[in-house]
N, CA, C and O atoms as a GROMACS GRO file, in nm:
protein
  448
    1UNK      N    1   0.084  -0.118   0.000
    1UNK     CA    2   0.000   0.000   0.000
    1UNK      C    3   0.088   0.124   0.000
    1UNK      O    4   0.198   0.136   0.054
    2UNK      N    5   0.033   0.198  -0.057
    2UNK     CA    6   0.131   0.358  -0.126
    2UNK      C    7   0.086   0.432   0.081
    2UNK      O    8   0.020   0.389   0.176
    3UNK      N    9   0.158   0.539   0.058
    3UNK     CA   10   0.106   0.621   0.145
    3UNK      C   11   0.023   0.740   0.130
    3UNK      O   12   0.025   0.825   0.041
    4UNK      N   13  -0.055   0.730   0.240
    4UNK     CA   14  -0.205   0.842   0.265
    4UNK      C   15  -0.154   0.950   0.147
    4UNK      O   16  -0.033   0.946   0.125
    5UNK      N   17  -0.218   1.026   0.085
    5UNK     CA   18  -0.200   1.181   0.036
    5UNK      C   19  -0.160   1.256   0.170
    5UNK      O   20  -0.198   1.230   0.284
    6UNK      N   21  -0.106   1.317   0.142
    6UNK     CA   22  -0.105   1.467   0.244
    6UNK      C   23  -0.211   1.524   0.220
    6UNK      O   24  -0.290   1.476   0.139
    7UNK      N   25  -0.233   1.628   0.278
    7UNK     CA   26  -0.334   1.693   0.370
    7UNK      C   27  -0.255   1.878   0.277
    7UNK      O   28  -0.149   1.934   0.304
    8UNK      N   29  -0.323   1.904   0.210
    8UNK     CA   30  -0.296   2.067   0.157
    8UNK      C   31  -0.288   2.116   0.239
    8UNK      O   32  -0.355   2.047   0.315
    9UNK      N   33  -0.232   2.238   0.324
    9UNK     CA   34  -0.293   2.342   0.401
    9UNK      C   35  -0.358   2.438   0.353
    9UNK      O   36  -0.329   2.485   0.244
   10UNK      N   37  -0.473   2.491   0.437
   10UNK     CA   38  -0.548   2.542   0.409
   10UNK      C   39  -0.552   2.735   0.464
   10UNK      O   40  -0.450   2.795   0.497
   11UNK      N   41  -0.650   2.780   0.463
   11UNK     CA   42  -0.640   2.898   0.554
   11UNK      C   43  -0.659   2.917   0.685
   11UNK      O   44  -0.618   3.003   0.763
   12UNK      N   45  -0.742   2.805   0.700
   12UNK     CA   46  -0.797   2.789   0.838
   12UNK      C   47  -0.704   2.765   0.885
   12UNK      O   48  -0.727   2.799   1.000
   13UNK      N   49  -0.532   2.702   0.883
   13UNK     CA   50  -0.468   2.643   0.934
   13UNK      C   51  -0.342   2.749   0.950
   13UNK      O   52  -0.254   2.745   1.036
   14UNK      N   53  -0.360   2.856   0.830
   14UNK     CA   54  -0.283   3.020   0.894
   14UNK      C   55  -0.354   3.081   1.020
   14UNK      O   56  -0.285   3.144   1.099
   15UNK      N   57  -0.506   3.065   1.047
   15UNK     CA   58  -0.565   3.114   1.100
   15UNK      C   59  -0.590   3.096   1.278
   15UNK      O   60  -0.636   3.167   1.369
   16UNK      N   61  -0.526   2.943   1.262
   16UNK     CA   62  -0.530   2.848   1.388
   16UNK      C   63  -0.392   2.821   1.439
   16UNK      O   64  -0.371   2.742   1.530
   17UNK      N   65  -0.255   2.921   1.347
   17UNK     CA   66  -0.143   2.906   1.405
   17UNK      C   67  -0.108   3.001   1.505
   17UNK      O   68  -0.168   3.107   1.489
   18UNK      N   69  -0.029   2.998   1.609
   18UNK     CA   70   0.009   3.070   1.704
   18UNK      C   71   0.050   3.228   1.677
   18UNK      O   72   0.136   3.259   1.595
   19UNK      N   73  -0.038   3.342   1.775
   19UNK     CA   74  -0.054   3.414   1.708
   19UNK      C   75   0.133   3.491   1.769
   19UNK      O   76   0.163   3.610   1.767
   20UNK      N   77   0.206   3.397   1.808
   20UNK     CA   78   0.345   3.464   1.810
   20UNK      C   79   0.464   3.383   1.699
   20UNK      O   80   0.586   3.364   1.698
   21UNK      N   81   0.354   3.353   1.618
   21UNK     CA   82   0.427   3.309   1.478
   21UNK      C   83   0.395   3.351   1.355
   21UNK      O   84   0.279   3.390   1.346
   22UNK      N   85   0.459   3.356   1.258
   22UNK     CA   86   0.440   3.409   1.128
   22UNK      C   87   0.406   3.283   1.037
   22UNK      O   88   0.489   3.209   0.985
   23UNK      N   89   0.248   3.272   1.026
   23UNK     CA   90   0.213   3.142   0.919
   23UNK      C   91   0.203   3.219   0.762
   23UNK      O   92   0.201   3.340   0.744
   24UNK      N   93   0.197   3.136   0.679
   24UNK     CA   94   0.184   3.110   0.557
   24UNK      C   95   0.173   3.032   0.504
   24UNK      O   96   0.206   2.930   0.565
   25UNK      N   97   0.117   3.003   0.344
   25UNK     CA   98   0.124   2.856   0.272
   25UNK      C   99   0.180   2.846   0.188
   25UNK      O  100   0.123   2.912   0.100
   26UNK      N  101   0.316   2.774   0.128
   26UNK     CA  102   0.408   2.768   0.041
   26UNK      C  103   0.361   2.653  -0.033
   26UNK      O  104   0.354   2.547   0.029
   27UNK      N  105   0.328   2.654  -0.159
   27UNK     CA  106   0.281   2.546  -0.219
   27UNK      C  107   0.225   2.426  -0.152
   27UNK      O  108   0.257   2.307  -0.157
   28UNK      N  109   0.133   2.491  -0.088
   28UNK     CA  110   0.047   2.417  -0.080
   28UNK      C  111   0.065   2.333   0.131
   28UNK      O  112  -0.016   2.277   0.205
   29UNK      N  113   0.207   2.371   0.146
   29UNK     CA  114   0.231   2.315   0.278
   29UNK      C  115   0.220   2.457   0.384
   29UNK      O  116   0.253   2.575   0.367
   30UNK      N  117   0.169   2.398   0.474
   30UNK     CA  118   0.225   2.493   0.592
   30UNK      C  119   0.352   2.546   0.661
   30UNK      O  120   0.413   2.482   0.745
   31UNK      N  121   0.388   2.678   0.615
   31UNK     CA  122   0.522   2.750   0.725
   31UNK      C  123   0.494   2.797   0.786
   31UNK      O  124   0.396   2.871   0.780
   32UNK      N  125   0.599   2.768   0.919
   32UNK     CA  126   0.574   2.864   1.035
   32UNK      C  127   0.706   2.912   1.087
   32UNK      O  128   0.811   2.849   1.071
   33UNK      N  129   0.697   3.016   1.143
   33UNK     CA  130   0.820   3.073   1.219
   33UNK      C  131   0.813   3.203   1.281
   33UNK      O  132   0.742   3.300   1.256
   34UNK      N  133   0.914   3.180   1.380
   34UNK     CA  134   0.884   3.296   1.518
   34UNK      C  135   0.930   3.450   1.416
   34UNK      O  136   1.010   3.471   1.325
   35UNK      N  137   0.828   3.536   1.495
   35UNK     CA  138   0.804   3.658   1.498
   35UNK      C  139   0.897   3.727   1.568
   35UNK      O  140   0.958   3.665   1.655
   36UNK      N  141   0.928   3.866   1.544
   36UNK     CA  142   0.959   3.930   1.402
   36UNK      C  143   1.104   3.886   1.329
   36UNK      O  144   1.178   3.982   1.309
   37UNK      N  145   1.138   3.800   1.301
   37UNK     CA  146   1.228   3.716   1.210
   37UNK      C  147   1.179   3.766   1.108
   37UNK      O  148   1.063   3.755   1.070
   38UNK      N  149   1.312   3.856   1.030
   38UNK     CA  150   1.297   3.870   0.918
   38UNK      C  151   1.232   3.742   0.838
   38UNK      O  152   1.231   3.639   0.904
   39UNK      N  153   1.159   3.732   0.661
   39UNK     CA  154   1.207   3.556   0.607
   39UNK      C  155   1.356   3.562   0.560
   39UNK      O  156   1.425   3.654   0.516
   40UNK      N  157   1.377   3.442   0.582
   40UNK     CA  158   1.527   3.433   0.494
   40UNK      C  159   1.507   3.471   0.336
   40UNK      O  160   1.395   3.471   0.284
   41UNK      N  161   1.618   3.502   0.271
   41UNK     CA  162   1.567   3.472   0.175
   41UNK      C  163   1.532   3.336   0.047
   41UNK      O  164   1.492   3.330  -0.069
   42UNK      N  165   1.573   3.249   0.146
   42UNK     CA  166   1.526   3.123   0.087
   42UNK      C  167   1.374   3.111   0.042
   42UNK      O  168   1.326   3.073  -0.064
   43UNK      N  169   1.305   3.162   0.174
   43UNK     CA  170   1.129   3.221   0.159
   43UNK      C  171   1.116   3.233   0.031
   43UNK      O  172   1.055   3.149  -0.035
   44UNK      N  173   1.201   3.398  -0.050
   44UNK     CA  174   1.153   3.483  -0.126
   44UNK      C  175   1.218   3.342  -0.282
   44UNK      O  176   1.159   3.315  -0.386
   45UNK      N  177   1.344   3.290  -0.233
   45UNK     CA  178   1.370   3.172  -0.329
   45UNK      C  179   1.262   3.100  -0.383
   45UNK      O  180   1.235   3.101  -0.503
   46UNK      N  181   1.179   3.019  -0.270
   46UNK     CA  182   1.109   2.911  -0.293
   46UNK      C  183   0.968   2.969  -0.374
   46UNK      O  184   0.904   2.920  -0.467
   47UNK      N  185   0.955   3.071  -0.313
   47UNK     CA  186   0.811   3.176  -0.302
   47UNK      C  187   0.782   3.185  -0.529
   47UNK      O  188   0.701   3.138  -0.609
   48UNK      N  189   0.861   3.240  -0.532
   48UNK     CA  190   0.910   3.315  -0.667
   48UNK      C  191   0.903   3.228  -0.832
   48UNK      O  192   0.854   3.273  -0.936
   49UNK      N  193   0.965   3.097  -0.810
   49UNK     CA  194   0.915   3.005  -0.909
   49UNK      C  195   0.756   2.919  -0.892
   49UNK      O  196   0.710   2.843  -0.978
   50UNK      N  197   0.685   2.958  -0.749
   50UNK     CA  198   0.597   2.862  -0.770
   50UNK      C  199   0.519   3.003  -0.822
   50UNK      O  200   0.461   2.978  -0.927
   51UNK      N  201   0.506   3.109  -0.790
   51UNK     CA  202   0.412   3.235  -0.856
   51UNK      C  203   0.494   3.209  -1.014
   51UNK      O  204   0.501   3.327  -1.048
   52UNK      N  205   0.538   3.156  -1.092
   52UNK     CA  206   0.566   3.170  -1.173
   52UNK      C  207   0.526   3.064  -1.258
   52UNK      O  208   0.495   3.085  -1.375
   53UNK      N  209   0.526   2.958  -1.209
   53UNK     CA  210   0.485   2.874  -1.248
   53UNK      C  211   0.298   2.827  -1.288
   53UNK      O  212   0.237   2.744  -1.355
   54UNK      N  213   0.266   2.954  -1.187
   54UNK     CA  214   0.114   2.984  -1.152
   54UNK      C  215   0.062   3.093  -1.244
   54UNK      O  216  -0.052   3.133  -1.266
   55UNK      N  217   0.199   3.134  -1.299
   55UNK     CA  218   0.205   3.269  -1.446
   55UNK      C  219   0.118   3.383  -1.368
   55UNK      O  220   0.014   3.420  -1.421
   56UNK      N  221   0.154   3.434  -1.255
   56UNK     CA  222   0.120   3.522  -1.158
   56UNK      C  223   0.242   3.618  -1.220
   56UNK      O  224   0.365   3.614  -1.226
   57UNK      N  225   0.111   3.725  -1.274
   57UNK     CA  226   0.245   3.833  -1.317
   57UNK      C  227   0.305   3.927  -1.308
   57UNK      O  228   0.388   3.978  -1.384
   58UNK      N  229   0.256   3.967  -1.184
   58UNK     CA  230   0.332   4.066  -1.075
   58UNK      C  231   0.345   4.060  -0.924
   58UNK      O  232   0.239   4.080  -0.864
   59UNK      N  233   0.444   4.038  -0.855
   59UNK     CA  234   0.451   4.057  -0.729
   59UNK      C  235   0.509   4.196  -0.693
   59UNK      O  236   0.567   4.272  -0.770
   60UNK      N  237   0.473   4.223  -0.512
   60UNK     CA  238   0.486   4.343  -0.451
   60UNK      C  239   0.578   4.254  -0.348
   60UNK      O  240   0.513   4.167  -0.292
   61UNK      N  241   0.683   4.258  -0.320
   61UNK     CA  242   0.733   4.167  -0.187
   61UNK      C  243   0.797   4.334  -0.064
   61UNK      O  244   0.894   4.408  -0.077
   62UNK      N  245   0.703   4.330   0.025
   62UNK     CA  246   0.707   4.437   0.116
   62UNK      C  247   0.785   4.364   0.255
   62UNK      O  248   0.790   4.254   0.312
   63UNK      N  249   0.832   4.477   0.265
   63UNK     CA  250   0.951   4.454   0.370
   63UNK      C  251   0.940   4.523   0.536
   63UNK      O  252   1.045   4.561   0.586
   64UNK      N  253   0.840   4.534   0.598
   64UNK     CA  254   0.838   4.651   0.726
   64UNK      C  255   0.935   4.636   0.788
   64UNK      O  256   0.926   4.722   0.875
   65UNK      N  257   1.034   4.577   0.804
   65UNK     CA  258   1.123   4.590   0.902
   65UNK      C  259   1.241   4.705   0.770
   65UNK      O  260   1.258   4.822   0.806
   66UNK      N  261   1.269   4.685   0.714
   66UNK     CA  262   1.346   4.767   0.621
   66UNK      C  263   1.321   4.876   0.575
   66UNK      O  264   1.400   4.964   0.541
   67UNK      N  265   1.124   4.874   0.571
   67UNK     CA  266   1.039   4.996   0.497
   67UNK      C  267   1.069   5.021   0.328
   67UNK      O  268   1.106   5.120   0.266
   68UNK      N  269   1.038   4.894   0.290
   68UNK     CA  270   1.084   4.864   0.129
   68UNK      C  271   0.920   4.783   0.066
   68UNK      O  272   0.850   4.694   0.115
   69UNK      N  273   0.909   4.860  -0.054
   69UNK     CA  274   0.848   4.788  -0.152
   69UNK      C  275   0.904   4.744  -0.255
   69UNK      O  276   0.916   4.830  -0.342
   70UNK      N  277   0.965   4.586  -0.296
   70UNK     CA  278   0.976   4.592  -0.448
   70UNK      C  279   0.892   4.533  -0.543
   70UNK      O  280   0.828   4.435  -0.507
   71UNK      N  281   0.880   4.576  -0.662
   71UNK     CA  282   0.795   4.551  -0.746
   71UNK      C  283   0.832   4.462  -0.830
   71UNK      O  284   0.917   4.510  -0.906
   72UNK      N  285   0.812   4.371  -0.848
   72UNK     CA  286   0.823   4.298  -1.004
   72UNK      C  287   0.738   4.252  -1.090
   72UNK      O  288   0.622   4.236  -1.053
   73UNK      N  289   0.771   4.226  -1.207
   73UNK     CA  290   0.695   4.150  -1.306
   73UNK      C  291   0.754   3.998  -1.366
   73UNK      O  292   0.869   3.960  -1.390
   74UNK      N  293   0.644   3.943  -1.377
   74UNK     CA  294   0.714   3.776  -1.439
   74UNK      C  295   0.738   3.848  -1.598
   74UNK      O  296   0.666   3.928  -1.658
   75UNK      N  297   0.843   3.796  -1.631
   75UNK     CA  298   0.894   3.783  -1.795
   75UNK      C  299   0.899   3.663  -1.832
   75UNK      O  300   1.005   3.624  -1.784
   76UNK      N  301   0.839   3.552  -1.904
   76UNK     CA  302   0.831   3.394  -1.900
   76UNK      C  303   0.875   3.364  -1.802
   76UNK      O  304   0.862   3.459  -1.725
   77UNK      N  305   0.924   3.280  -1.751
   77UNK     CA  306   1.014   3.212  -1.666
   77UNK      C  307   1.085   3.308  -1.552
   77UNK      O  308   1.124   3.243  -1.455
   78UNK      N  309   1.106   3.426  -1.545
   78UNK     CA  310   1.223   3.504  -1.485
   78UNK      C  311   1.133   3.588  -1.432
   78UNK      O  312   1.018   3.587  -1.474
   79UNK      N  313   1.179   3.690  -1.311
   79UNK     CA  314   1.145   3.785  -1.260
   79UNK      C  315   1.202   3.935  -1.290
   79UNK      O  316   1.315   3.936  -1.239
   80UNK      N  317   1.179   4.051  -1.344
   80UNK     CA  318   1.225   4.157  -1.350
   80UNK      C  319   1.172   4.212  -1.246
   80UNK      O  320   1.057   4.191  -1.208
   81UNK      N  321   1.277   4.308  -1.178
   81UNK     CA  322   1.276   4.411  -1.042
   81UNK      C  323   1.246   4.548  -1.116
   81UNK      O  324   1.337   4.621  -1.155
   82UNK      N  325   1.090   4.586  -1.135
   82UNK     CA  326   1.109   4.701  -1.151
   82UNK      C  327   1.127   4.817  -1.069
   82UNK      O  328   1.120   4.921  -1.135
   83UNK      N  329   1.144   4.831  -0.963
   83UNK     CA  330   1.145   4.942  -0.918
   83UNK      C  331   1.168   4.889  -0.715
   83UNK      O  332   1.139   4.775  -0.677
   84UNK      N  333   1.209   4.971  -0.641
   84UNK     CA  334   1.212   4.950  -0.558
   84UNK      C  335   1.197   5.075  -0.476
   84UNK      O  336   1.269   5.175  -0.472
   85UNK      N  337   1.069   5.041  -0.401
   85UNK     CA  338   1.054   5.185  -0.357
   85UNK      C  339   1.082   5.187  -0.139
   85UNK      O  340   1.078   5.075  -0.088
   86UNK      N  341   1.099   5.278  -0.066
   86UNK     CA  342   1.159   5.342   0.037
   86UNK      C  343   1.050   5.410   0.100
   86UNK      O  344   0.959   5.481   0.057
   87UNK      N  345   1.092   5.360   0.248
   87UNK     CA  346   1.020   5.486   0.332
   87UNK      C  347   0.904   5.501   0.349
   87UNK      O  348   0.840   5.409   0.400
   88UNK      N  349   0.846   5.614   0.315
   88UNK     CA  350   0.726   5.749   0.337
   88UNK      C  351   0.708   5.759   0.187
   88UNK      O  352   0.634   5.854   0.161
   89UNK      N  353   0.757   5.679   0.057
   89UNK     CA  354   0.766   5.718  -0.086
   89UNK      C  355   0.588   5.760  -0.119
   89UNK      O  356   0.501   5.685  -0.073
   90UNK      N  357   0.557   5.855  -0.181
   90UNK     CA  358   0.401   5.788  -0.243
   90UNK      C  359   0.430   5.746  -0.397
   90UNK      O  360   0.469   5.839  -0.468
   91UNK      N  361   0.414   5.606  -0.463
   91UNK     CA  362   0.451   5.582  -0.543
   91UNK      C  363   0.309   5.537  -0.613
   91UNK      O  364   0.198   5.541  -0.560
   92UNK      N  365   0.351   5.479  -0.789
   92UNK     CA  366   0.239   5.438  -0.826
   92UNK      C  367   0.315   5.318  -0.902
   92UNK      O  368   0.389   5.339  -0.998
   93UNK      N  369   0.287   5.171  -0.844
   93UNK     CA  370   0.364   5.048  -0.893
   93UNK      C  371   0.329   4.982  -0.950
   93UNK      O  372   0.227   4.936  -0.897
   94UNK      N  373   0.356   4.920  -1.076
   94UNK     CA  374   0.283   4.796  -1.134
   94UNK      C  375   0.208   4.705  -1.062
   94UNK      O  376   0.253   4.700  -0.947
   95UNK      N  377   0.116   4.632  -1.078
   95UNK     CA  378   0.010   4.684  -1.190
   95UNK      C  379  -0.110   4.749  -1.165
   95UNK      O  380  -0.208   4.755  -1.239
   96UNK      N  381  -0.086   4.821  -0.999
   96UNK     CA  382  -0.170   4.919  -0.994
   96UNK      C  383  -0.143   5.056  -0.986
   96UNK      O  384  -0.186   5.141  -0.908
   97UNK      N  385  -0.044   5.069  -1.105
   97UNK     CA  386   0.017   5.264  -1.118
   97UNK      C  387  -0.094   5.367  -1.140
   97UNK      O  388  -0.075   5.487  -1.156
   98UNK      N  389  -0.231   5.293  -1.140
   98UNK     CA  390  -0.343   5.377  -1.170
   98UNK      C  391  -0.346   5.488  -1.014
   98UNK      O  392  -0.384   5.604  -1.003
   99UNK      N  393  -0.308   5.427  -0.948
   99UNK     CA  394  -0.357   5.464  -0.790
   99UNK      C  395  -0.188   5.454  -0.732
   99UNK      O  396  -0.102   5.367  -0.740
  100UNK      N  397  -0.192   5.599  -0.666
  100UNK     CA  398  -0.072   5.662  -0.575
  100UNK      C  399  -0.102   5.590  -0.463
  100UNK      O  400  -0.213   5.561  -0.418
  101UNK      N  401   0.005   5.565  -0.422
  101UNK     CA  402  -0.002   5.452  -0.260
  101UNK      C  403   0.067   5.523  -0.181
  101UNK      O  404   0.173   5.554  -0.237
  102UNK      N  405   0.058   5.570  -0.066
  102UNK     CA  406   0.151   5.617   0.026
  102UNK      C  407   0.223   5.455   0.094
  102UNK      O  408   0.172   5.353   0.139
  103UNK      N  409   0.358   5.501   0.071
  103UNK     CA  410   0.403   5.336   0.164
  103UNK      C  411   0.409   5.361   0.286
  103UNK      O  412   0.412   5.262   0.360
  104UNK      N  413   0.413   5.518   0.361
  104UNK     CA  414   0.400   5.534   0.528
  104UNK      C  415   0.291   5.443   0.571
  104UNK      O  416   0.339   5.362   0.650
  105UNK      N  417   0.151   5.420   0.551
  105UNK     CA  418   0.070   5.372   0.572
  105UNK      C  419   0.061   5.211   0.601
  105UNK      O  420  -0.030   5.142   0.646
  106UNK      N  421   0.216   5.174   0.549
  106UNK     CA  422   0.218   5.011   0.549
  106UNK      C  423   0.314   4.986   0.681
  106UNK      O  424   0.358   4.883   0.732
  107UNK      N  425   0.323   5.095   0.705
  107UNK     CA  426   0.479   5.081   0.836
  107UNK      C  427   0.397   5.127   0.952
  107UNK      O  428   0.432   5.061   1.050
  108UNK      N  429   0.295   5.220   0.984
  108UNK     CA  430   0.219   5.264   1.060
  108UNK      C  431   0.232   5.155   1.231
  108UNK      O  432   0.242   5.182   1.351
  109UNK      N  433   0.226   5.068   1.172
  109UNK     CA  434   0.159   4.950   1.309
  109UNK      C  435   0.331   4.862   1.347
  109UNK      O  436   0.364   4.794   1.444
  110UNK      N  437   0.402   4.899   1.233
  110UNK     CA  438   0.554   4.806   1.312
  110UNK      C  439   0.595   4.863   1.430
  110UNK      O  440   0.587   4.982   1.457
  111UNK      N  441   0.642   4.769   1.506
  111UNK     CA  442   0.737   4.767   1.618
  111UNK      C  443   0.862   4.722   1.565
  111UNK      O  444   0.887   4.608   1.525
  112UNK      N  445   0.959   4.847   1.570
  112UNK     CA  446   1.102   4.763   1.576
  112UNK      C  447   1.155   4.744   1.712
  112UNK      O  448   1.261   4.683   1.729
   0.00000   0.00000   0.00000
């Protein structure tokens, strides 16, 4: 006999993790890890080909401990960095440059 399937994680299961941990779902499994730990960037490694593979064609990967937005776009296979924005910037980023974002507003609630 093969073994059971795994079990996807779900949201309910970000929702039911400890609230002095940082959950998420990485293809499909559950991560966890203590708070405020930067991610490594292995995270942003693993993170990056499965949105790509999903032909997800822009990410925002925000940073509060640094106070960084960067922007990219999928190009087939690859990621281009367009822009990387700082601070208090009010910017307007792919693929919603329709609408000015203040990035103060995303740092508001950190504790360093």
């Amino acid at each position: 006999m093969g073994e059971p399937a795994k079990r996807r994680a779900t949201y309910e299961d970000v929702l039911h993790a400890p609230r002095h941990m940082v959950a998420e779902i990485i293809d499909g499994e559950l991560s966890v890890r203590p708070r405020p730990a930067k991610p490594p960037a292995s995270d942003r490694a693993a993170k990056l080909p499965i949105y790509a593979r999903e032909l997800v064609s822009h990410v925002w990967l925000v940073d509060p401990i640094q106070r960084t937005l960067e922007a990219l776009r999928r190009e087939g296979s690859r990621w281009l960095i367009l822009a990387v924005y700082r601070g208090d910037e009010k910017v307007r980023a792919e693929p919603f440059d329709a609408i000015e974002l203040e990035l103060g507003i995303l740092w508001a609630d950190v504790v360093l």
